[in-house]
DRENKOLKE-972205 format. One line per field, with one value per residue (C-alpha): residue number from 1; residue in three letters; x, z, y. Coordinates in Angstrom, 2 decimals. Layout:
! DRENKOLKE-972205
num <- [NUM / ...];
residuo <- [ALA / ...];
px <- [X / ...];
pz <- [Z / ...];
py <- [Y / ...];
//
This chain:
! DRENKOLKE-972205
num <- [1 / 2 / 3 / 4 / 5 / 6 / 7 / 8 / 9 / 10 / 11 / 12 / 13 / 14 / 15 / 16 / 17 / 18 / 19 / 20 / 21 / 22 / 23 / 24 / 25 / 26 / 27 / 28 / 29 / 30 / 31 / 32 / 33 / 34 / 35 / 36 / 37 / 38 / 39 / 40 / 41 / 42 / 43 / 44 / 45 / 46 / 47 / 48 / 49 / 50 / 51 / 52 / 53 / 54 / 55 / 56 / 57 / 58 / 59 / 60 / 61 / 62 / 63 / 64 / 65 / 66 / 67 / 68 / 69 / 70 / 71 / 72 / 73 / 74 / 75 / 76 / 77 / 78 / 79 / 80 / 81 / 82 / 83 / 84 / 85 / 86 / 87 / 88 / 89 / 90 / 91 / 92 / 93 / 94 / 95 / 96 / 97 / 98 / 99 / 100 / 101 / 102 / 103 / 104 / 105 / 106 / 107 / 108 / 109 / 110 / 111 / 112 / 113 / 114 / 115 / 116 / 117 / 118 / 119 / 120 / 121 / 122 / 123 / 124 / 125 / 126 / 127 / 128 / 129 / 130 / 131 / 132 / 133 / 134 / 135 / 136 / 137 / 138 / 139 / 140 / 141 / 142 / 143 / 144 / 145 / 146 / 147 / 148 / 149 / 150 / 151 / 152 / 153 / 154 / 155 / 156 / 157 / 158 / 159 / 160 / 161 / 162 / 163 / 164 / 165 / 166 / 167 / 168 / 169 / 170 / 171 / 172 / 173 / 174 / 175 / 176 / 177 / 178 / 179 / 180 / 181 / 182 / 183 / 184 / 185 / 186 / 187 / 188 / 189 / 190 / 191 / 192 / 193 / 194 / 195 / 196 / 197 / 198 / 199 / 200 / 201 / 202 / 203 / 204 / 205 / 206 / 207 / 208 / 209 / 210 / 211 / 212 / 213 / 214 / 215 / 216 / 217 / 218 / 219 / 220 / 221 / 222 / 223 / 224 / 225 / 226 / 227 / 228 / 229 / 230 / 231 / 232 / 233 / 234 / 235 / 236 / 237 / 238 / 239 / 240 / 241 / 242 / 243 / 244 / 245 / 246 / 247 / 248 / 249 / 250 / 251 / 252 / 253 / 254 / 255 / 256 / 257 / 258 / 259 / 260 / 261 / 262 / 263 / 264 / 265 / 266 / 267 / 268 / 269 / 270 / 271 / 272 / 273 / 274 / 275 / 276 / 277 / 278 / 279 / 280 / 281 / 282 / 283 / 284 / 285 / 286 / 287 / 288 / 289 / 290 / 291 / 292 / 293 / 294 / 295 / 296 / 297 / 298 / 299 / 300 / 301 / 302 / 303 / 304 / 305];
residuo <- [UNK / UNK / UNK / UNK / UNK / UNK / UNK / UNK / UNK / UNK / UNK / UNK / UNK / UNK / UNK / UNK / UNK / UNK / UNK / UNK / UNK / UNK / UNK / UNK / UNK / UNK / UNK / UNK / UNK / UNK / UNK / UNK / UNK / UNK / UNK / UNK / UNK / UNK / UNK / UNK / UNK / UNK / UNK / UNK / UNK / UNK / UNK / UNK / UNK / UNK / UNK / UNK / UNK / UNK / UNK / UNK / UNK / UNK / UNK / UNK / UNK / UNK / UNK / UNK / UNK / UNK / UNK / UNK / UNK / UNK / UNK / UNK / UNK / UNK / UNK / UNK / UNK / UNK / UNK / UNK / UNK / UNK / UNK / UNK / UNK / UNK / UNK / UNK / UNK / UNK / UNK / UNK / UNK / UNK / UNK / UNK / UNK / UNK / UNK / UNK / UNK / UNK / UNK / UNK / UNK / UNK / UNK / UNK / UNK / UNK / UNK / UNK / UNK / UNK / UNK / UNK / UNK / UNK / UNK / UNK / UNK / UNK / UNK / UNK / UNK / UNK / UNK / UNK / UNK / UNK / UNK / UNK / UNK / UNK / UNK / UNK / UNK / UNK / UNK / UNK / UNK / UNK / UNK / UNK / UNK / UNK / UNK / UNK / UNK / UNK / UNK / UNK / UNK / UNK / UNK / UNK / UNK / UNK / UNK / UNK / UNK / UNK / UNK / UNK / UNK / UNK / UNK / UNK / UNK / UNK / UNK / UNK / UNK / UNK / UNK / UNK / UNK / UNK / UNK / UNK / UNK / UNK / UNK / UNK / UNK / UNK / UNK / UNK / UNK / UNK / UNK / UNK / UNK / UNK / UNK / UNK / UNK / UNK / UNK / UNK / UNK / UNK / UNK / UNK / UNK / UNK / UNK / UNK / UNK / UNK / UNK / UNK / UNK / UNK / UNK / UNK / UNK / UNK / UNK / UNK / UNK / UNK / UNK / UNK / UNK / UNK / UNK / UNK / UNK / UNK / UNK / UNK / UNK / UNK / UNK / UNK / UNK / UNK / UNK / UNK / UNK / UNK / UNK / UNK / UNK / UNK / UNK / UNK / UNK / UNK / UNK / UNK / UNK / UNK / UNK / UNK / UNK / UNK / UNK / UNK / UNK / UNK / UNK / UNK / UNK / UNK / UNK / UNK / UNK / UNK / UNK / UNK / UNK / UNK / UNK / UNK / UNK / UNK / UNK / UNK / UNK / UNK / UNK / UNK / UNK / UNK / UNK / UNK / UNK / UNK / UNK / UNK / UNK / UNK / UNK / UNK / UNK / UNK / UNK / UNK / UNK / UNK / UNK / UNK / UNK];
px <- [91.76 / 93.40 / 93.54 / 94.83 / 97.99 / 98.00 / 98.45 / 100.96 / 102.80 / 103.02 / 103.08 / 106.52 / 107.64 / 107.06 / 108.61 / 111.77 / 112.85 / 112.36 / 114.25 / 117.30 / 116.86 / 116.83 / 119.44 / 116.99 / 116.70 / 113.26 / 111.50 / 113.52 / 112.35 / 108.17 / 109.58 / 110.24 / 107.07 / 105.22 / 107.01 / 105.60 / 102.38 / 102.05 / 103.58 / 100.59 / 98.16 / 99.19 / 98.78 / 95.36 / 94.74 / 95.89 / 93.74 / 90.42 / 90.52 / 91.61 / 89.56 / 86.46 / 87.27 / 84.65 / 85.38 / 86.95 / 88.22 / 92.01 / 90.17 / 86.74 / 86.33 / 87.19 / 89.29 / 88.89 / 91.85 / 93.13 / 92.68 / 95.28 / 97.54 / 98.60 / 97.76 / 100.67 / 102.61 / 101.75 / 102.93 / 105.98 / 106.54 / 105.74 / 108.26 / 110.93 / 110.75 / 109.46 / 110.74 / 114.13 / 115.14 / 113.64 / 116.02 / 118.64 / 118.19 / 118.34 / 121.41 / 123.26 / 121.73 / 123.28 / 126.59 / 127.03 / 125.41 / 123.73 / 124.10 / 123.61 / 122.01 / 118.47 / 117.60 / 115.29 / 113.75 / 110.96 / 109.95 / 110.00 / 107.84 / 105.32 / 105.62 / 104.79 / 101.89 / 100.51 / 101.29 / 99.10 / 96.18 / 96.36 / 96.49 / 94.32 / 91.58 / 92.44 / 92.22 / 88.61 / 87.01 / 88.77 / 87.41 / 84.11 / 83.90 / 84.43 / 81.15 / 79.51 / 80.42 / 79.11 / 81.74 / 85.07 / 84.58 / 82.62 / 84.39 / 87.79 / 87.36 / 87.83 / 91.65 / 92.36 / 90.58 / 92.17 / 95.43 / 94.48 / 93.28 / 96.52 / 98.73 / 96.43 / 96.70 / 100.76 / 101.05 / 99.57 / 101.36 / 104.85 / 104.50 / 103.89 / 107.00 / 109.20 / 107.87 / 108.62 / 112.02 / 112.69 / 111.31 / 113.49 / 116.32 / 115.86 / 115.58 / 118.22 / 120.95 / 121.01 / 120.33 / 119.81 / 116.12 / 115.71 / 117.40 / 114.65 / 111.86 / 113.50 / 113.84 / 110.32 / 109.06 / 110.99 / 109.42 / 106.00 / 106.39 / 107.53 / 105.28 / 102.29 / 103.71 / 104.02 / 100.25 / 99.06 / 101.30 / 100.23 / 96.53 / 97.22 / 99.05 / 96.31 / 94.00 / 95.58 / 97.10 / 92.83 / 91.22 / 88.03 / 85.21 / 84.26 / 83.15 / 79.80 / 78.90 / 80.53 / 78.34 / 75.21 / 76.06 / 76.42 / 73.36 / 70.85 / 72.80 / 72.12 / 68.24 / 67.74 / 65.81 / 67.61 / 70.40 / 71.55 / 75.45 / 77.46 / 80.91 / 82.78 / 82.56 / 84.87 / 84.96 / 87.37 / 87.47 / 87.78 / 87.52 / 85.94 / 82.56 / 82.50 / 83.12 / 83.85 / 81.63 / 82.22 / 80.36 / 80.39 / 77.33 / 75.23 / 72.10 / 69.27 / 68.63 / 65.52 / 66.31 / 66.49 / 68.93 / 66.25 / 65.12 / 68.79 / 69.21 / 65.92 / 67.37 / 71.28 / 69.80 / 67.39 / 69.88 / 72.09 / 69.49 / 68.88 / 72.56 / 73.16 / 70.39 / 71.74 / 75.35 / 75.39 / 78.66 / 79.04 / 79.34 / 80.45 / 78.38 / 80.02 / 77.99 / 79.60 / 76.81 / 76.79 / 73.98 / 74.23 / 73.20 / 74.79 / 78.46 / 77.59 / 78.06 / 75.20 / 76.54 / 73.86 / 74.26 / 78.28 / 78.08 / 78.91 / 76.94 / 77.26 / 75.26 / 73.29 / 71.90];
pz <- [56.05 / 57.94 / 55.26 / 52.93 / 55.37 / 55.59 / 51.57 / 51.09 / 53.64 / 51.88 / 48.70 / 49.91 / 50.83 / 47.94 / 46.09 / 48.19 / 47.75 / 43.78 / 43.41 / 45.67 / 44.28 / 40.59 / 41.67 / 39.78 / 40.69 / 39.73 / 41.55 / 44.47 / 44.43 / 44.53 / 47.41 / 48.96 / 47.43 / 49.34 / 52.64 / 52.55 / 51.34 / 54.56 / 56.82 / 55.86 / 56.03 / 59.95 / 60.05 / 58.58 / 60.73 / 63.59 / 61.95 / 61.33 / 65.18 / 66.86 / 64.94 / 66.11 / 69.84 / 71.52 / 72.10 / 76.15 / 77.85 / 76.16 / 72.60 / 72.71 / 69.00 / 68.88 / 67.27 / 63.41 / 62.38 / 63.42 / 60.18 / 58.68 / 60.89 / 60.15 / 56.23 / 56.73 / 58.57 / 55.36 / 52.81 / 54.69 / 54.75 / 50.86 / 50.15 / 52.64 / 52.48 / 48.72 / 47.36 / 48.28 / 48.44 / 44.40 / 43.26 / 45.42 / 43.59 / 40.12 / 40.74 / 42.10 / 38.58 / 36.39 / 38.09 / 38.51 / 36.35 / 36.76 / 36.25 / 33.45 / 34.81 / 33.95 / 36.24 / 38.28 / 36.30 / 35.35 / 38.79 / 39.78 / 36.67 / 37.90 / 41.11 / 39.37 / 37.91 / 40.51 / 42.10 / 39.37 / 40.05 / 43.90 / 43.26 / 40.47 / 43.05 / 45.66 / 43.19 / 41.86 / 45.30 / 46.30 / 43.67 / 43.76 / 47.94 / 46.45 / 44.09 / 46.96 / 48.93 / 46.30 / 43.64 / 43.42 / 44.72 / 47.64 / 48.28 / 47.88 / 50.73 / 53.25 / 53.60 / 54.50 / 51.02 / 48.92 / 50.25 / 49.69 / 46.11 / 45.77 / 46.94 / 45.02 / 42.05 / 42.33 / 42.88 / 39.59 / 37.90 / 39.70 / 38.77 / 35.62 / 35.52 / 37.22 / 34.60 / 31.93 / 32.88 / 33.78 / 30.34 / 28.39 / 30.20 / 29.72 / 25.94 / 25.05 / 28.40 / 28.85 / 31.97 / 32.13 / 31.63 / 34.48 / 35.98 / 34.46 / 35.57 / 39.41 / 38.94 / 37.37 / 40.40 / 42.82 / 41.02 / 41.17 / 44.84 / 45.32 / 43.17 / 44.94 / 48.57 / 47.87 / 46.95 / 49.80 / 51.94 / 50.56 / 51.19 / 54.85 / 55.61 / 54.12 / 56.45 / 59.68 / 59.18 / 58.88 / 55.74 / 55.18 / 55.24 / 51.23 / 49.39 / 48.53 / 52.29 / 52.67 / 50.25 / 51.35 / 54.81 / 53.80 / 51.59 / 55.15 / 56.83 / 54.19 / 53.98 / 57.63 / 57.67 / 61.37 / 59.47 / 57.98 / 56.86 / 57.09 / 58.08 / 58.06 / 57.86 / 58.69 / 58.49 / 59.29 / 59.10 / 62.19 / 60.62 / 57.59 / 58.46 / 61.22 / 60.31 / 62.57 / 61.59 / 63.00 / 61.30 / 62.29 / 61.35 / 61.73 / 62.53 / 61.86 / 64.62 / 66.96 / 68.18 / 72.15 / 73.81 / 74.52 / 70.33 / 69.73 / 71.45 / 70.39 / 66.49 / 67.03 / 68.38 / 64.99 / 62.92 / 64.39 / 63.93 / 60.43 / 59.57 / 61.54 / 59.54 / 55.84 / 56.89 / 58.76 / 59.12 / 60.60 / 64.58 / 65.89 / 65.25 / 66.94 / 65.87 / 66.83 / 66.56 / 66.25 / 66.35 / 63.36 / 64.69 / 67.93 / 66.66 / 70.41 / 70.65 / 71.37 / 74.08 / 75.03 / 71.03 / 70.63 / 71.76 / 70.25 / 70.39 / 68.71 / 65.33 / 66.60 / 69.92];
py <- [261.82 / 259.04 / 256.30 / 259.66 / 260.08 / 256.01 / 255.85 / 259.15 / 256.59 / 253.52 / 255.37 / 257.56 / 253.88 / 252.69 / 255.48 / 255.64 / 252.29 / 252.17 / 255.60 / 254.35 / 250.26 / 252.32 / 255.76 / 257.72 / 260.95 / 261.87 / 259.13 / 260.13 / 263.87 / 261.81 / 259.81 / 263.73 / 265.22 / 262.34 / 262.54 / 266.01 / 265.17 / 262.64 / 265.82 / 267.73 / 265.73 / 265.44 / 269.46 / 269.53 / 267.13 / 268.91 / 271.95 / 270.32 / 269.16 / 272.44 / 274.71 / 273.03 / 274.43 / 276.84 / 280.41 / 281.01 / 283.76 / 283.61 / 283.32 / 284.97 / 285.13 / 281.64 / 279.01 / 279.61 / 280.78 / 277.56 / 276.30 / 279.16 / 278.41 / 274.89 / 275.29 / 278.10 / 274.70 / 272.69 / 275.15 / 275.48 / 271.50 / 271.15 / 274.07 / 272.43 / 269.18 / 268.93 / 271.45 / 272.06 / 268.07 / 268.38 / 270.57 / 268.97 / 265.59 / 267.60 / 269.81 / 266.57 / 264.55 / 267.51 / 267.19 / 263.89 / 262.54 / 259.06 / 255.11 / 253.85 / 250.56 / 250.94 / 247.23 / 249.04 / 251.66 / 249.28 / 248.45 / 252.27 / 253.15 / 250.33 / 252.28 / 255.63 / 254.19 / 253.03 / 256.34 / 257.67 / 255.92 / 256.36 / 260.03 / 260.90 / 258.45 / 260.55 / 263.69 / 263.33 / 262.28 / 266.02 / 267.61 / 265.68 / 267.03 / 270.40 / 270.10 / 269.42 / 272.31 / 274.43 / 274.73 / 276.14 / 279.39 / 278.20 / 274.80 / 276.26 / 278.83 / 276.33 / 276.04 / 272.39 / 271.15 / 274.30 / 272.10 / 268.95 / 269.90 / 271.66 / 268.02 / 266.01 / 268.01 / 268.55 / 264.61 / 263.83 / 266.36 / 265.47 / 261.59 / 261.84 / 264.40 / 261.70 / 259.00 / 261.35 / 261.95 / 258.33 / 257.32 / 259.65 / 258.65 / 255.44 / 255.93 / 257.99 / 257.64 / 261.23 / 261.94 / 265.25 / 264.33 / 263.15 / 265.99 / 268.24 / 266.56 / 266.51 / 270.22 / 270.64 / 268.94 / 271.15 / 274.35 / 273.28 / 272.24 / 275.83 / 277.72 / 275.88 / 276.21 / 279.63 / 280.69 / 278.22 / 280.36 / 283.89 / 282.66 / 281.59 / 284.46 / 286.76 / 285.02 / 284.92 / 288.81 / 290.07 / 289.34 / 291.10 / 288.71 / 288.45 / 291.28 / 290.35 / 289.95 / 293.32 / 295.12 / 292.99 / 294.59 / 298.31 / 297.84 / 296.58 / 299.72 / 302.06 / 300.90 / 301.75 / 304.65 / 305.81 / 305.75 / 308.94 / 307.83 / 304.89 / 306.06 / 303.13 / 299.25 / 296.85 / 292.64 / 290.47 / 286.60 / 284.78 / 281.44 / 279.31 / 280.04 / 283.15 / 287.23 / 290.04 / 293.06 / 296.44 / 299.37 / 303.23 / 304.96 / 308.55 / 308.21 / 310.92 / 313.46 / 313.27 / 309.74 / 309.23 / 307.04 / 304.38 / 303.97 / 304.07 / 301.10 / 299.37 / 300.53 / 298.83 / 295.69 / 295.62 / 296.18 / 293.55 / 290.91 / 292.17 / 291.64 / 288.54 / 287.13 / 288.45 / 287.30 / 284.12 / 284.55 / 287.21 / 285.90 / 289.16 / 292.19 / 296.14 / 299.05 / 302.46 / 304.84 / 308.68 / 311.49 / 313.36 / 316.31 / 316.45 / 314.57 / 312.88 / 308.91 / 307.20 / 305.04 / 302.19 / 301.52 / 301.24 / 297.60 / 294.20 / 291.36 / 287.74 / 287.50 / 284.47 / 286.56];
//
């Protein structure tokens, strides 16, 4: 990820001086778009590190959510610093205007395309690191390389944008093209901040862990046959790879205190092993007969105990 942030760098370089050497307003929105891109990559970063942190006292469920917490950061930064200087550059384009000296519009399209190439690079290998996390719905789960798909993805789209409206420009002086492009590239900064953001949030408010571990987890429950009803079950993610699982549940009548508790350590076991994830395991257990909590059973334990 460090020669990533190193290239956004010399790439938003690159792009800045060619957009103020050409006053085109397009290239100078990429110059923005990768400004943000290098801002980001800092946060994931700052993510990958921090969420690696063992649970303590202050945090006993551990660091995870770290990881939603600076992808949050980054959506903010694309939106901010992307997005907003985007449709800044085309509002001023449509007002003013722009020169009509097209001298350096050939050395900022060279820049684009090179751009290009950079990106769409950077693009597959994301993609490709995806594939071999299992696919898109498994490889996309983990935040910091949803975002980094998202940049990548946004980059090549936003160049070839900028080239577009540069092009046109170029071609027919009107430079309202270029004006659309800048504001094209200001909406999809936007439009892609805000998902990123909507996941993150979703994430660090509670998300329940996904649905198939869910119903894999009511399923084990429901098979138990000390189990007479399962009340209630809740997950929540704690991070990319670690659930919280808390489950109410009835159990049949007859059982003493001491099989309850041989039965709730079972069946944590059983579910640790169906749900990896799942690093925190609370059972809240109930005699049917009696409505009386089973005490020694309403305890939590981690999944890999």
């Amino acid at each position: 990820m460090l020669v990533a942030l190193g290239a956004n760098l010399l790439i938003a370089v690159a792009k800045a001086v060619g957009g103020l050497m050409a006053g085109s307003p397009a290239l100078l929105s990429e110059a923005a778009h990768s400004v943000a891109d290098s801002l980001n990559e800092v946060f994931l970063l700052a993510a990958l590190r921090r969420s690696r942190r063992p649970a303590d006292r202050r945090h006993p469920f551990g660091y995870g959510k770290e990881r939603f917490f600076w992808s949050l950061l980054a959506a903010v930064g694309i939106f901010v610093m992307g997005g907003c200087f985007s449709f800044f550059q085309g509002a001023e384009a449509l007002h003013g205007g722009a020169d009509e000296d097209f001298r350096g519009y050939v050395a900022g399209l060279i820049v684009l395309g090179l751009a290009f190439l950079a990106e769409g690079t950077s693009l597959v290998r994301a993609l490709h690191q995806v594939h071999l996390q299992g696919g898109a719905a498994a490889g996309m789960r983990d935040p910091a390389l949803r975002t980094v798909v998202a940049e990548d993805g946004t980059a090549v789209l936003g160049v070839t944008l900028a080239a577009g409206g540069m092009a046109l420009h170029m071609a027919t002086g009107n430079p309202v093209w270029e004006a659309a492009a800048s504001l094209s590239i200001g909406a999809l900064l936007v439009f892609v901040a805000y998902r990123l953001g909507r996941e993150a949030r979703d994430q660090l408010i509670g998300e329940a862990a996904d649905s198939e571990a869910g119903d894999r987890i009511r399923a084990l429950l429901a098979a138990q046959p000390e189990i007479d009803s399962v009340e209630a079950l809740y997950t929540m993610k704690t991070g990319l790879d670690s659930a919280l699982v808390a489950a109410r549940v009835d159990l049949a009548p007859g059982l003493d205190s001491e099989r309850v508790e041989v039965v709730a350590d079972r069946i944590k076991r059983s579910i640790a092993l169906t749900v990896p994830e799942a690093g925190e395991i609370f059972l809240d257990i109930t005699d049917s007969a009696t409505g009386r909590q089973e005490s020694p059973a309403a305890t939590g334990e981690r999944g890999g105990a």
